[in-house]
N, C-alpha and C positions, 0 to 999 in steps of 0.2 A: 732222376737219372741224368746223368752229365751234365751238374748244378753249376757249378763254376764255369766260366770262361775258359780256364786253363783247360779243367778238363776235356768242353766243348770243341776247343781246338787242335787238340790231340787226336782225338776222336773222329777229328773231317781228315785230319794228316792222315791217318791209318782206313780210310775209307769204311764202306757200307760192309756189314754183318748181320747176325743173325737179330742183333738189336738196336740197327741204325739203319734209316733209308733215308736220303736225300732227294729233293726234289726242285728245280728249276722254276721259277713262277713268270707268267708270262701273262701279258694284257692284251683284249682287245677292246680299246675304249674305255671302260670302267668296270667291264667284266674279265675277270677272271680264266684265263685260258689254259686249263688245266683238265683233262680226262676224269671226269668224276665218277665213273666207275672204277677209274683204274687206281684213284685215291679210296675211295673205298671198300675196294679189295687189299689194298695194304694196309686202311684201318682192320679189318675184320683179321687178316690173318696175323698180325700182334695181338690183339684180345685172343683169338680161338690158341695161340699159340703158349705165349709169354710176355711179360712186358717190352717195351720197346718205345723207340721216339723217333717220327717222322719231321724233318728238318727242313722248311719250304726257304726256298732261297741260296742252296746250295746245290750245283749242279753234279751232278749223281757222275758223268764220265770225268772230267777235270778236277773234281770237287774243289773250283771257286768257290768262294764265299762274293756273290752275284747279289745276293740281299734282295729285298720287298723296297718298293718307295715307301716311306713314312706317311703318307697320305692316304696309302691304301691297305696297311694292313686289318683295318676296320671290316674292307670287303674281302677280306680272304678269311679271316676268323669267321664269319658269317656264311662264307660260303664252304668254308669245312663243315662247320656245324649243322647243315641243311643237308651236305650228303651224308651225313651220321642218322638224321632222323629219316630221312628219304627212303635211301639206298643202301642203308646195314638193316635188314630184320634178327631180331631186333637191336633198338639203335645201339650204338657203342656209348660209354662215356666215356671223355677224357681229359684231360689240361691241356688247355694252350697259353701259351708263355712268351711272349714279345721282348725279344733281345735285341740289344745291340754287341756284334763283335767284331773286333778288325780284321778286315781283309791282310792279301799278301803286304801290301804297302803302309799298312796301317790304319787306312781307313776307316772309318765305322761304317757299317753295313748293317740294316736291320732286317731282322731272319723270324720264322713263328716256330718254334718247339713246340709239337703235338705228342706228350706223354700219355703212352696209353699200358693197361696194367692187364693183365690177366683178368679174362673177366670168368664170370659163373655161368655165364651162357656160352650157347655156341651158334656162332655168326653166321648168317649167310649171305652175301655182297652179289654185285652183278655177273661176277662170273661165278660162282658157288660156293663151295664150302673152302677155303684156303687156312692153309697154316703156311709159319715165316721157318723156311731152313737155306742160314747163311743170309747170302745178300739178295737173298730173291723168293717169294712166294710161291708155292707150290700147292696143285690140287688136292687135299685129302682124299686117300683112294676111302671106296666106300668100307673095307672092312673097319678101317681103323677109324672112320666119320661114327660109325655103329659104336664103336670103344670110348669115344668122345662122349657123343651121345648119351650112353652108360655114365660115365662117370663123373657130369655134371649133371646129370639127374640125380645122379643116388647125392651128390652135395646138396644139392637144395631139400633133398627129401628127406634126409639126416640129418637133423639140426643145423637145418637150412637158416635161423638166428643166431647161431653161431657164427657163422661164416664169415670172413673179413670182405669188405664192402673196399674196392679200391677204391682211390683216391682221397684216403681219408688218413686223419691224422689225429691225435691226442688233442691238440689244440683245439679240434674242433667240437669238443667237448665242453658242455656245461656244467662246472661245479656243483653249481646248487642243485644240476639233476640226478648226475650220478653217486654225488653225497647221498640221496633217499634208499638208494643200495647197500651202500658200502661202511656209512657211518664215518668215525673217525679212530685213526688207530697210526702208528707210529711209524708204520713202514712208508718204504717211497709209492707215489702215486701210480706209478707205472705196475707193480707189483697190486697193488690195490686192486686195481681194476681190471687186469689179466686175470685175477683168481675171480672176480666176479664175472669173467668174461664178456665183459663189455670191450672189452680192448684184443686181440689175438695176433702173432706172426703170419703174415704173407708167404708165401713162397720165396720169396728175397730174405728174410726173414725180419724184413720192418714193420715196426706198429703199426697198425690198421684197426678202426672199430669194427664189430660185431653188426649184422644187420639188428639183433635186437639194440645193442649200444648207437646205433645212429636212431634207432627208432624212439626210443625211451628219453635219451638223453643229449641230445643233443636240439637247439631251438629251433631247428628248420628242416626238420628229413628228410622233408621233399628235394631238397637242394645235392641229395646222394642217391635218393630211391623217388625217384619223380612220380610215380604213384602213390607214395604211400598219404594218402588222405581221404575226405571223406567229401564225393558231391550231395547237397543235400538240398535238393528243391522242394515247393508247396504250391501245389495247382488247384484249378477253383472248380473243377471238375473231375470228371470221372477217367480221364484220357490223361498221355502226357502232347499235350500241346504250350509249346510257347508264348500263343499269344495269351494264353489264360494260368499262365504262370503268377501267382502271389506273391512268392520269396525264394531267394536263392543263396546260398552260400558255399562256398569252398572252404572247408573246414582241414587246418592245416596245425602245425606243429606238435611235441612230443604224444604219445597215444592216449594216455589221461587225459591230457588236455581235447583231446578229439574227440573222446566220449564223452566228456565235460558239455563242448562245445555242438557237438550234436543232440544230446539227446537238450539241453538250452533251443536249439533249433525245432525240435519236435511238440515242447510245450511251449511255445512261442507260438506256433500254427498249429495247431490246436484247437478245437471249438468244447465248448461245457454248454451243455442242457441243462433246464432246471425245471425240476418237477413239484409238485407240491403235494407229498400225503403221509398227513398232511399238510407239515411244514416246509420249509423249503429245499430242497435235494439238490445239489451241483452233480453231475455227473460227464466225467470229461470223457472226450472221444477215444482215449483209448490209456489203457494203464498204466500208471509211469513206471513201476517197477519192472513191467513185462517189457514194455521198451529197451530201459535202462539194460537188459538183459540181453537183449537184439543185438544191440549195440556192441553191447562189449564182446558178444562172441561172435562177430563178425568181424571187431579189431584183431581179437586175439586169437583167430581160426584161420583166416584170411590167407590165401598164398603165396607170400610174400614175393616167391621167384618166378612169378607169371609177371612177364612184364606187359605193360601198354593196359595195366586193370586197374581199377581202385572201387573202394566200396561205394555205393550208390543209396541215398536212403531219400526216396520219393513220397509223398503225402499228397493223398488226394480225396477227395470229397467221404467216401467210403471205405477207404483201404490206406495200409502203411506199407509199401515195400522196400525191404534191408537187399540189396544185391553184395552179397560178399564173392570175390574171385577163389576162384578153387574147389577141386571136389571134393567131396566129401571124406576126410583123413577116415585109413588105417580100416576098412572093410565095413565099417558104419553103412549104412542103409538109411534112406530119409523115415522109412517107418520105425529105425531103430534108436534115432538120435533122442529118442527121452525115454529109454532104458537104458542104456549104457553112456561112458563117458570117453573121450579120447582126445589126446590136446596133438595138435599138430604140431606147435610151436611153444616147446616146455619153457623154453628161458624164456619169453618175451609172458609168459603164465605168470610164471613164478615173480617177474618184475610187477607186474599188474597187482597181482596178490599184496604187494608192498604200498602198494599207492592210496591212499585217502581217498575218500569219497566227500566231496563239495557241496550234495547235498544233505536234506533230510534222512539222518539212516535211517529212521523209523519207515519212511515212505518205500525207501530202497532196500530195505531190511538186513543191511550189516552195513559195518564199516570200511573196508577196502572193496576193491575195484571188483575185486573175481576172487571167487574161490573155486579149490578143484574136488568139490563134491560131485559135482556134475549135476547141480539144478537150475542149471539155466533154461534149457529148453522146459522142462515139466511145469517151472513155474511161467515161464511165456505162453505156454498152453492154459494152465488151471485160472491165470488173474486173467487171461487176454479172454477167454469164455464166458468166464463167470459174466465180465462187463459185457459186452456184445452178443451172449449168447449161441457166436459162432465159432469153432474152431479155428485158430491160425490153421496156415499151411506152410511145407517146404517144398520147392521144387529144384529137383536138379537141372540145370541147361545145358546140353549139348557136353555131362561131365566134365563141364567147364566153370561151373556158376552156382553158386546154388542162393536160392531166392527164397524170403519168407516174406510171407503175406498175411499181414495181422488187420482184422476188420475192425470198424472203429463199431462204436455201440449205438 
């Protein structure tokens, strides 16, 4: 929004609107003298509203071009960033963009452009619920906060991977990943991957990926959807304590590679018995298939538009726990999830389905990632028994969480 200089300058000439705020920046000492709730109540109401772009260095009644010192735009990008994670529940994502532009005289002046796009959530800042109308921020009365409310809910809960992920571009796409989709074929790329819908129109109507397209395909998704990964620690006990922590990882990039990379994590820390009758019997702590199965249906189950969650897979002396965020999709019941089937997240399925399997398929018993027969759970139950002779369990937390607990043998 307002790429060019030209247009940038145009833009301060006709002053503040429903998608431009300006803002004065001022120091004392090497901090930042600027109302930080009051900057994060006009982040929140461009997100809850429509996109928009906050301009520090321009004063909002003369609209000078007053500029940042060069020396310190470091600490104002940091310190925007902080009232985004602080002071927006939950936090906003945005761009910021270090310019230089000429003042009246010609000078260069340097200014931070904070782009911020419509988001999927709805914001709540230091003074509450705010949307942007014209040049100034206004309270959401409560009937129409309810309407909001409504209808970014029902986006994430309708093909909540479909959804266009702002701040996101084609470019930041990996060929060799979304080639695994798409194959090759004669038309232009953009076309390609709109009908795969990994790519979708914004509300502006610019290209934007898909939450499953940043997820799937792109090297770093964390870098759009900062949950989306997997914590996976190994403790040498029966507790989670730190100081008897074994091994730790932060398991990151596209989703196969997650489950790749976790369940690598799980038979890595892992312990095998051996028995002898008479000969010698290896028997590992817990079954890699019924894992392998954990796994991928807490990537592919997971709720993607719960922010401040990610999946959790802990190991410890006698027990495996998978924490995936989100309740239980679509009227399921934890005593009903190995009768029945139901995917929360159909494209981010269907791309799974596509994906290879890096290990043994014998061990794992087919060749891609997931299939939508629905035996994931019956087979996490029957191999997770058979070996340990105990039942896994599910538990729902707080219809916030649901947790499986697989005993080793």
């Amino acid at each position: 929004m307002y790429n060019t200089t030209e247009d940038l300058l145009e833009k301060i000439r006709l002053g503040e609107d429903s998608t431009i705020e300006f803002k004065s920046v001022r120091f004392k000492g090497d901090k930042v003298d600027l109302s930080r709730n009051d900057i994060a109540d006009e982040i929140a109401a461009f997100a809850n509203t429509s996109e928009g772009v906050i301009i520090l260095g321009i004063n909002d009644k003369t609209k000078e071009i007053e500029g940042i010192p060069e020396n310190k735009l470091d600490i104002v990008e940091a310190f925007i960033r902080e009232i985004s994670y602080d002071s927006i529940n939950p936090s906003v994502m945005f761009r910021i963009i270090k310019m230089n532009i000429p003042d009246m005289i010609g000078a260069l002046k340097s200014i931070i452009k904070i782009e911020i796009s419509k988001s999927l959530f709805v914001h709540k800042s230091p003074g509450g619920y705010y949307r942007r109308i014209g040049s100034s921020k206004r309270e959401i009365p409560p009937e129409e906060l309810a309407r909001l409310f409504q209808q970014r809910s029902q986006a994430r809960i309708i093909r909540f991977d479909e959804q266009p992920v702002p701040n996101t571009k084609i470019l930041d796409l990996d060929e060799s990943l979304w080639r695994r989709f798409c194959g090759q074929t004669s038309e232009p790329n953009n076309v390609i991957l709109e009908k795969a819908k990994i790519i979708t129109k914004d509300d502006s109507g610019n290209f934007c990926l898909t939450v499953a397209g940043v997820l799937l395909c792109t090297l770093n998704p964390d870098s759009f959807l900062p949950n989306a990964l997997i914590e996976c620690v190994s403790y040498k006990g029966l507790n989670r304590d730190s100081n008897y922590q074994i091994d730790g990882q932060v398991v990151k990039g596209p989703l196969d590679k997650q489950i790749h990379d976790a369940l690598n994590f799980t038979i890595r820390n892992m312990t095998v018995k051996a028995e002898k009758k008479p000969g010698r019997l290896d028997i590992p702590q817990y079954n890699i298939r019924a894992v392998f199965e954990a796994i991928v249906n807490a990537v592919a189950h997971r709720d993607y538009s719960i922010h401040g969650s990610k999946i959790r897979l802990f190991m410890f002396q006698n027990r495996l726990e998978i924490y995936s965020p989100g309740p239980i999709p679509n009227s399921l019941t934890v005593d009903s999830l190995h009768l029945r089937q139901s995917t929360r997240n159909e494209l981010i399925s269907s791309f799974l389905g596509r994906c290879k399997i890096d290990f043994d398929k014998n061990e794992i018993g087919r060749q891609s990632i997931m299939d939508k027969r629905g035996e994931g759970v019956p087979i996490i139950y029957e191999e997770s028994e058979n070996l340990s002779g105990k039942k896994p369990k599910y538990e729902l937390i707080d219809e916030a969480e649901l947790l499986l607990t697989i005993y080793s043998s």
